[in-house]
C-alpha positions as CSV (number, residue, x, y, z in Angstrom):
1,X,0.0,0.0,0.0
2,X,1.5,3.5,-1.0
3,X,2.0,6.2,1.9
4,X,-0.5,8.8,0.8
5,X,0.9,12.3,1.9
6,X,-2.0,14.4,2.8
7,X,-2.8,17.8,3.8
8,X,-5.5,18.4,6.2
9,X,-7.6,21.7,6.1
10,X,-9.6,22.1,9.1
11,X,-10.6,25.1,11.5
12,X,-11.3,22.6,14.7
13,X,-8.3,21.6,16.5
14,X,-9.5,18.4,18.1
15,X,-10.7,17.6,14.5
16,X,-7.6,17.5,12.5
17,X,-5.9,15.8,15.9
18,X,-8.2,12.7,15.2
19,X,-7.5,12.7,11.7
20,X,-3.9,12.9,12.2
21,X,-4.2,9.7,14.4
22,X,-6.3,7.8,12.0
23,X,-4.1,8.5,9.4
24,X,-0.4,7.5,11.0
25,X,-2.3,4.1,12.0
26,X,-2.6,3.2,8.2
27,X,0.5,4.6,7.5
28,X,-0.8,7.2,5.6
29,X,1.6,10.7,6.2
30,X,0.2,13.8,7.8
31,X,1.5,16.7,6.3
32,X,-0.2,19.8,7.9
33,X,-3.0,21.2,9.3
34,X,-3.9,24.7,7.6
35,X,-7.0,26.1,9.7
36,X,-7.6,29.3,6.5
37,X,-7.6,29.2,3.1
38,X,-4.4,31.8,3.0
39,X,-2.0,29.1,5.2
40,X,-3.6,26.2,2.8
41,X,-2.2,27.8,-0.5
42,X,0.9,28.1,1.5
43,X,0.9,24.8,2.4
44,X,-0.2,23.4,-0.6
45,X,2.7,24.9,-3.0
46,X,5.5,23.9,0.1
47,X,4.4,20.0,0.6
48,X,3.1,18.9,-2.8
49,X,0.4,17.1,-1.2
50,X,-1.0,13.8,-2.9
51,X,-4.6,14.4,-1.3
52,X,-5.9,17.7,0.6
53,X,-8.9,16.7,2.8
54,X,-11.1,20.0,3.0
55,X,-13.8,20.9,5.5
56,X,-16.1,23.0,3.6
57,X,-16.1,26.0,6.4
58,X,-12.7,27.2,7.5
59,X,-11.7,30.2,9.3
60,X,-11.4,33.4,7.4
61,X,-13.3,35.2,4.7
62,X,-12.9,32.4,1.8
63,X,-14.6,29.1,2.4
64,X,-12.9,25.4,1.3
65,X,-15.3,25.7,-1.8
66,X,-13.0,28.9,-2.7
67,X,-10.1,26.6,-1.7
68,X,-11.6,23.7,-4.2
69,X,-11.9,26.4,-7.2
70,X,-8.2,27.1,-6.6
71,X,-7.4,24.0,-6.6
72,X,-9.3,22.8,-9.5
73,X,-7.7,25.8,-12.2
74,X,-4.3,26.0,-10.5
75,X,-3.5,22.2,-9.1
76,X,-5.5,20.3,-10.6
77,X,-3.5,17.5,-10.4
78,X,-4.3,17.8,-6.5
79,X,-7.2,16.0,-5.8
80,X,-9.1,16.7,-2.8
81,X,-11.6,15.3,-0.3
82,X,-14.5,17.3,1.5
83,X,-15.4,17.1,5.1
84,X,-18.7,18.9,6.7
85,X,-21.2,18.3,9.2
86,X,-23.0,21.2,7.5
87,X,-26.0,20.0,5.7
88,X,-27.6,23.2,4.3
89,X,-28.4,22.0,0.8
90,X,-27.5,25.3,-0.5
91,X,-24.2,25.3,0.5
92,X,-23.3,21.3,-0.2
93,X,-24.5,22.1,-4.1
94,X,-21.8,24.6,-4.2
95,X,-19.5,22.3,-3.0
96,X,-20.4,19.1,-5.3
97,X,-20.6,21.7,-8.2
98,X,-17.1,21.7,-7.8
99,X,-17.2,18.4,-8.7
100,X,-14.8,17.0,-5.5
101,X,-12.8,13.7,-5.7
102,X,-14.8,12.5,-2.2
103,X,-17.0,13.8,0.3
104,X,-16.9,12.7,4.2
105,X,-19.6,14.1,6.6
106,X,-18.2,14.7,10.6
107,X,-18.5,12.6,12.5
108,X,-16.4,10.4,10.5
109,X,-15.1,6.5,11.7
110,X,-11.8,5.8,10.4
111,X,-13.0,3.2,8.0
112,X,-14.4,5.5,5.5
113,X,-11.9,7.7,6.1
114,X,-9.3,5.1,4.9
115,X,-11.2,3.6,2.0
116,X,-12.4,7.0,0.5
117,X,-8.8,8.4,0.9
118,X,-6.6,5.3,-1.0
119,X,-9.8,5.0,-3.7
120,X,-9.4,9.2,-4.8
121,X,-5.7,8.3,-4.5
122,X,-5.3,4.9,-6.6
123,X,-8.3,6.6,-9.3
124,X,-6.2,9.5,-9.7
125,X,-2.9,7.8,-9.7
126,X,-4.6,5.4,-12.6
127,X,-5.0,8.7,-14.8
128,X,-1.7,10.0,-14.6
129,X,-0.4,6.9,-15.8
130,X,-2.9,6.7,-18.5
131,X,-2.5,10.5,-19.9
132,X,1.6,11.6,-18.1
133,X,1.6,14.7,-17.7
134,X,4.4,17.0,-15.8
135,X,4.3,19.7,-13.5
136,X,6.2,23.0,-13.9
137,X,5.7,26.7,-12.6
138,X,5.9,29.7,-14.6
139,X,6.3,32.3,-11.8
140,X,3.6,31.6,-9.0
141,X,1.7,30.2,-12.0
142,X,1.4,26.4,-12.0
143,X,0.7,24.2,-15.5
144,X,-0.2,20.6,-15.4
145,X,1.2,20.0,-19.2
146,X,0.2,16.4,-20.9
147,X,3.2,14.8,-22.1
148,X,1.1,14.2,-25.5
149,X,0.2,17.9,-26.3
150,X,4.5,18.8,-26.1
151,X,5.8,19.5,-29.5
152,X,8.8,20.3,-28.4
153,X,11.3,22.4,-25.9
154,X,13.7,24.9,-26.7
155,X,16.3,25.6,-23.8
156,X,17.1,29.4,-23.4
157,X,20.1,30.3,-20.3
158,X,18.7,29.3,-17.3
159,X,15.3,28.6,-18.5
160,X,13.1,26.3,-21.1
161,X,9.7,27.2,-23.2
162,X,7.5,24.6,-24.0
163,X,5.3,24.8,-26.8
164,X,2.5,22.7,-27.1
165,X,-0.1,21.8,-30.0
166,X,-2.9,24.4,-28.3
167,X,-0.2,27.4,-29.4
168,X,0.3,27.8,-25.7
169,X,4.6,28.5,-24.3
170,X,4.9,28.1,-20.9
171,X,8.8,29.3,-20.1
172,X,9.5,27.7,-17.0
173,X,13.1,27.8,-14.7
174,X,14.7,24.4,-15.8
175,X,17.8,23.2,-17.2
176,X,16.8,20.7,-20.5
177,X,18.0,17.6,-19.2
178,X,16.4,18.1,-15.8
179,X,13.2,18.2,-17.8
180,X,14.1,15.1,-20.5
181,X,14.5,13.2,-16.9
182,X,10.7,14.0,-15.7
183,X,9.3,13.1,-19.4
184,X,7.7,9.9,-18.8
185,X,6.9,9.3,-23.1
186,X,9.4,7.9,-25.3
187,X,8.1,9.5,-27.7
188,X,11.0,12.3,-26.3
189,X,14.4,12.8,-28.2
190,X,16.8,15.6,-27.5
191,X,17.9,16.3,-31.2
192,X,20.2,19.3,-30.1
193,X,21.5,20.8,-27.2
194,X,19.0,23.3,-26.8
195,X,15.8,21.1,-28.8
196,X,14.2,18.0,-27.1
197,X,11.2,17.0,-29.7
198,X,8.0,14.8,-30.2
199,X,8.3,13.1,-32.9
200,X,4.5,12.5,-33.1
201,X,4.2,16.2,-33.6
202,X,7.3,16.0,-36.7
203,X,5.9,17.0,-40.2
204,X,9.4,16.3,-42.1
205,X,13.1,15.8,-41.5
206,X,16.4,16.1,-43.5
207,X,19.7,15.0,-42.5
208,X,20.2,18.1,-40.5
209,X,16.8,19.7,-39.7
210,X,13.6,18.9,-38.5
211,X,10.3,20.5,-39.5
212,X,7.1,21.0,-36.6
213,X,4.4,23.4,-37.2
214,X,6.7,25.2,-39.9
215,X,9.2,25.5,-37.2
216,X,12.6,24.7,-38.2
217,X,14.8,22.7,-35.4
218,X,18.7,21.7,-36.1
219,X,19.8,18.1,-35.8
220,X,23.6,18.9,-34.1
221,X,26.0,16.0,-35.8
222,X,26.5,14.5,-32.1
223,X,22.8,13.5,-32.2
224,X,22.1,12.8,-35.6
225,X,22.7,8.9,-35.3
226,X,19.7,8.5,-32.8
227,X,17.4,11.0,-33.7
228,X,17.3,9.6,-37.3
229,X,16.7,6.4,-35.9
230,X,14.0,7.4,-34.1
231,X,12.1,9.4,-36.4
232,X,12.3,6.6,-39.1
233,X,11.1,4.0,-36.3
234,X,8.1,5.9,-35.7
């Protein structure tokens, strides 16, 4: 059974204690407890949670269905689980039409804690490894990118831009071979030393050059060998 890291986001102290407790019995890691929407954003980009389990009414102005919304268009790779013991319908249809990954209702028995917890987990573990995708931050900004939608990466200094088949380039702080490491396709060849390409997204090729989009990439002679290889073998 994988450790599932998990941050907990819950205004009652006694609360988050239990769940804490339930959690280091399975095994599971207890990150955090943010108590406000402000120290869960904090939270959230420091641990990298696998699973944030959010009580709908938090302390503060913005409410864990603000938190969800965040989550959903800037982590969306995040899933997360709510927890209530409010049952006015008006405010639990706000929260499902965020479409969560779970829902718990307080007071909750370990049990369902547990099995609700590993099912959002292995689901959304299943999906990454269906559709790979990687992570990267451009400024406070973060992009979930599928691996399938990269045409290709140009290095510039300290940085990379990645240009995808949407017309979208997301210049992230990353040296090229740390980010040929996280690519998880093999349909991934760095053709230069400043060019990794798809070659699902390659409309022709010469000796030296490659041709995506009417973009023109260089082959550098060190390469050549493998690259051609790969593009024939397509």
């Amino acid at each position: 059974m994988n450790r599932i890291k998990v941050l907990v986001v819950e205004d009652e102290v006694l609360i988050a204690e239990t769940i804490m407790l339930y959690l280091e019995e399975r095994g599971h890691v207890f990150l955090k407890n943010a108590t406000s929407y402000e120290e869960a954003i904090e939270m959230i980009g420091k641990y990298n949670p696998d699973v944030v389990l959010l009580d709908i009414r938090i302390y503060g102005e913005k409410s864990g269905i603000d938190l969800a919304k965040y989550l959903s268009i800037n982590e969306p790779q995040i899933p997360y689980i709510f927890l209530t013991s409010h049952y006015d319908k008006n405010v639990l249809n706000k929260a499902l039409a965020t479409n969560p990954y779970g829902y718990l209702t307080k007071p909750m028995n370990k049990e369902s804690l547990w099995t609700t917890l590993e099912m959002v987990y292995n689901n959304q573990r299943k999906i990454r490894d269906r559709n790979p995708s990687i992570t990267v931050k451009d400024g406070n900004k973060t992009h979930v990118i599928l691996e399938d939608s990269i045409m290709y990466i140009q290095a510039k200094h300290v940085y990379v831009n990645i240009f995808t088949d949407d017309g979208k380039i997301i210049l992230t702080r990353s040296s090229i071979g740390q980010l040929l490491d996280q690519l998880k396709n093999d349909s991934f060849i760095q053709c230069h030393r400043s060019y990794i390409i798809n070659v699902n997204h390659v409309s022709s090729w010469t000796h030296s050059e490659i041709s995506i989009n009417d973009v023109i990439i260089p082959i550098s002679r060190a390469k050549k060998s493998d690259v051609l290889n790969k593009l024939r073998n397509n």
